[in-house]
C-alpha positions as CSV (number, residue, x, y, z in Angstrom):
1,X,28.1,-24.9,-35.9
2,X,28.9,-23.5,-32.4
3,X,32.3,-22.1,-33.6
4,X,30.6,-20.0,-36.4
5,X,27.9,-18.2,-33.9
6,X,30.4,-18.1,-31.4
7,X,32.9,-16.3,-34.2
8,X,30.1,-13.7,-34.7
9,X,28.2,-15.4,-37.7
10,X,25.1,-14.6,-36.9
11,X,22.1,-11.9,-37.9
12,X,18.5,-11.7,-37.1
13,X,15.9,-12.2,-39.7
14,X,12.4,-10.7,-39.8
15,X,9.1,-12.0,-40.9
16,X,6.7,-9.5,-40.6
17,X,2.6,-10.2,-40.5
18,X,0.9,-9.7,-43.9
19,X,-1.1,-6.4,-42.9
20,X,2.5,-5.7,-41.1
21,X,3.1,-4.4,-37.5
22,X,1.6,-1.1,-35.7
23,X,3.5,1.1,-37.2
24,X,6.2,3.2,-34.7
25,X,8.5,6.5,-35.1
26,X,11.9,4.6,-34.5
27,X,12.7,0.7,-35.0
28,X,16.2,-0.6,-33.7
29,X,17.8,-4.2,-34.4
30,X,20.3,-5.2,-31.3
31,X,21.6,-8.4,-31.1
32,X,23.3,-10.2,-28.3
33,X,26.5,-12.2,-28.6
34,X,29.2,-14.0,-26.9
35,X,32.7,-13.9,-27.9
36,X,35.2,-16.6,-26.7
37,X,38.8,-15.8,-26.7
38,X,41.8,-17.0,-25.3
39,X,42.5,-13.5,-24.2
40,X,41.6,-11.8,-21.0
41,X,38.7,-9.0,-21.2
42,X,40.3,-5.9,-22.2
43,X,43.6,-7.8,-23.7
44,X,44.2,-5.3,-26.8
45,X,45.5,-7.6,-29.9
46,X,43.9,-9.8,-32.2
47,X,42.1,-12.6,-30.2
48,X,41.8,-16.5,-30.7
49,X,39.0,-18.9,-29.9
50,X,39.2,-20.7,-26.7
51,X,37.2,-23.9,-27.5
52,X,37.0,-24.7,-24.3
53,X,35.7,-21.6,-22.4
54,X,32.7,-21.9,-25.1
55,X,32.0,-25.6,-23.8
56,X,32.0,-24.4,-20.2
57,X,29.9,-21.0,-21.2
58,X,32.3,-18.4,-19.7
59,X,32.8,-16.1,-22.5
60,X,35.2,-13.4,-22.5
61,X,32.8,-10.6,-24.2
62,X,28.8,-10.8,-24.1
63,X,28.0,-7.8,-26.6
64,X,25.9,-6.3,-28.3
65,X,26.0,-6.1,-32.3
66,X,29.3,-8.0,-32.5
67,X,31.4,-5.7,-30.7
68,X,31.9,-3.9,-27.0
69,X,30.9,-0.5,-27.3
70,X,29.1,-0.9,-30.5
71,X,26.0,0.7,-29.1
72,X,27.8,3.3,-26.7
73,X,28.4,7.2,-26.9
74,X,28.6,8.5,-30.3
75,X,27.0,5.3,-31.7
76,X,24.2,5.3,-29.0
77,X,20.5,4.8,-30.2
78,X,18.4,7.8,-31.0
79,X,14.8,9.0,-30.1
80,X,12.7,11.7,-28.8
81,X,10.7,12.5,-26.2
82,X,7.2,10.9,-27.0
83,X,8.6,8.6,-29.4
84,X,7.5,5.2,-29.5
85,X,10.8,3.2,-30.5
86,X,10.8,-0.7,-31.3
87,X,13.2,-3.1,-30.7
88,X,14.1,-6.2,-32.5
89,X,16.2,-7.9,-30.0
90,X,18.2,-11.2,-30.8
91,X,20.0,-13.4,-28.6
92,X,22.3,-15.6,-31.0
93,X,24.3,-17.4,-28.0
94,X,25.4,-19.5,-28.5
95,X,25.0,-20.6,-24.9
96,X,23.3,-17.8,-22.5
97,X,20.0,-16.7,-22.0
98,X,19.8,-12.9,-22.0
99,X,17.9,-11.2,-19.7
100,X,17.4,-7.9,-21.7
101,X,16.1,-4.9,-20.0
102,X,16.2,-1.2,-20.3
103,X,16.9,0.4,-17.5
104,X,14.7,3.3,-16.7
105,X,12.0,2.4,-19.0
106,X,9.3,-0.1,-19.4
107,X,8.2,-1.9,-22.1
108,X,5.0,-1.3,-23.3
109,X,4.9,-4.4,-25.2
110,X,6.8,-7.5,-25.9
111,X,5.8,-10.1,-28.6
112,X,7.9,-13.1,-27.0
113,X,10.0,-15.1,-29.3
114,X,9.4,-12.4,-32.0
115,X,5.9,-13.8,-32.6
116,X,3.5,-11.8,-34.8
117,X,1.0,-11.3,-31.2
118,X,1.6,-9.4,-28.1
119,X,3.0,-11.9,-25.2
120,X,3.7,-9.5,-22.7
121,X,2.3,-6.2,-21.8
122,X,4.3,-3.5,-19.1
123,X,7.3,-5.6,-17.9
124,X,10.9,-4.3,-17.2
125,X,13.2,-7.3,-18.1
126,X,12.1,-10.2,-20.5
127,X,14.0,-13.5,-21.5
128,X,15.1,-14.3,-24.8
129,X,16.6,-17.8,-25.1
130,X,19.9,-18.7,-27.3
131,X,18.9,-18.7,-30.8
132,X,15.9,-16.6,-29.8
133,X,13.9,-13.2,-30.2
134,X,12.0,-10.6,-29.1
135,X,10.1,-7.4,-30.5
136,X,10.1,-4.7,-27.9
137,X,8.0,-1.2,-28.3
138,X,8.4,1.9,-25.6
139,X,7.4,5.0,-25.7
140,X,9.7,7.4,-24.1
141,X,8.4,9.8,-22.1
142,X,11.4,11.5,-20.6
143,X,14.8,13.1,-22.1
144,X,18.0,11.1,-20.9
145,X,20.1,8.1,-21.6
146,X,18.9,4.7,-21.0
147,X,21.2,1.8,-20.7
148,X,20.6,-1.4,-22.3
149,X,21.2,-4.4,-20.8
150,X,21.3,-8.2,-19.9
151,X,20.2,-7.7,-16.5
152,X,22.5,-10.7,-16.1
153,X,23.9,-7.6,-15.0
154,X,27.4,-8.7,-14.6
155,X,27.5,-9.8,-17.7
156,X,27.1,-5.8,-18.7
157,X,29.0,-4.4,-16.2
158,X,32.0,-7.2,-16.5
159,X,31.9,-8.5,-19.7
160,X,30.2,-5.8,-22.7
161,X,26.4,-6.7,-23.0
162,X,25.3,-2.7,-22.4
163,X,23.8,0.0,-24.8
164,X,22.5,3.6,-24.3
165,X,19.0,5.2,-26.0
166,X,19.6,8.9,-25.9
167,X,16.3,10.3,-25.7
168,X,16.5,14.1,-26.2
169,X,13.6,16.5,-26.1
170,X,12.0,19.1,-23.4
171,X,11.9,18.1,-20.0
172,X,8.6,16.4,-18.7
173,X,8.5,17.5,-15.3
174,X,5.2,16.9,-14.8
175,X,5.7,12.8,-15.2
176,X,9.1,13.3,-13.0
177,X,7.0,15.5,-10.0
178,X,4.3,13.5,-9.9
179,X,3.2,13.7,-6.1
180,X,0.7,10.6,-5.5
């Protein structure tokens, strides 16, 4: 069963509550992976399994939607400015914890383990086990791009696991001058 996660079959399913969730101007499903190959990082060229770098959880690739880059540049989440987007976050492993963040932003809510009831209110990273889930809601407040990503931040930097939100709108300079 490890093989087929690990070979990217995988999704995310959603129950929702009877009377449904709040509702929100922009939902998003992102799900995290890891990809073992026999192949170095970068190495163009059709890649095999390496069984054993699975067993000792050192993937090549932690990604996001089954591919590096999937949620970069011209395929980069959008939303406005005063938009309140939701995530549906996975984590399908199948060996590493993700330690998903957003960097720049806070999340205004989190219902842990995709639960139908708030868990978390105002945080800036949350954990979402192997075989896990989380629902996210933001509102963004400010125009730029925010990166996604396991704040395992190696793991982003090194191996894939990063995303941008392009938020676009007018500037907010009041929030961004805000003397105390």
């Amino acid at each position: 069963m490890g093989v087929h996660i690990a070979n990217g079959m995988y999704g995310l399913i959603l129950i929702e509550p009877v009377d449904g969730l709040p509702a929100v101007d922009k939902e998003f499903y992102v799900i995290q992976g890891e990809l073992y190959t026999r192949g170095a990082f970068g190495q163009p060229g059709m890649q095999l399994f390496d069984y054993q770098a699975a067993l000792d959880e050192e993937p090549a690739y932690v990604v996001f939607n089954g591919r590096f880059g999937s949620l970069i540049n011209e395929n980069a989440l959008q939303a406005r400015v005063g938009e309140t987007v939701r995530l549906y976050v996975g984590n399908a492993g199948p060996g590493l914890i993700s330690s998903f963040h957003v960097m720049g932003e806070m999340f205004d809510v989190v219902y842990g383990e995709g639960g139908p009831f708030p868990t978390h209110e105002h945080i800036q990273t949350t954990l979402i086990p192997a075989g896990g889930a989380a629902i996210i809601e933001m509102k963004v407040e400010v125009p730029g791009t925010y990166m996604l990503v396991d704040h395992s931040i190696f793991r982003a930097i090194n191996k894939g696991a990063m995303g941008m939100l392009e938020v676009s709108g007018p500037a907010q300079l009041d929030i961004l001058n805000d003397t105390l």
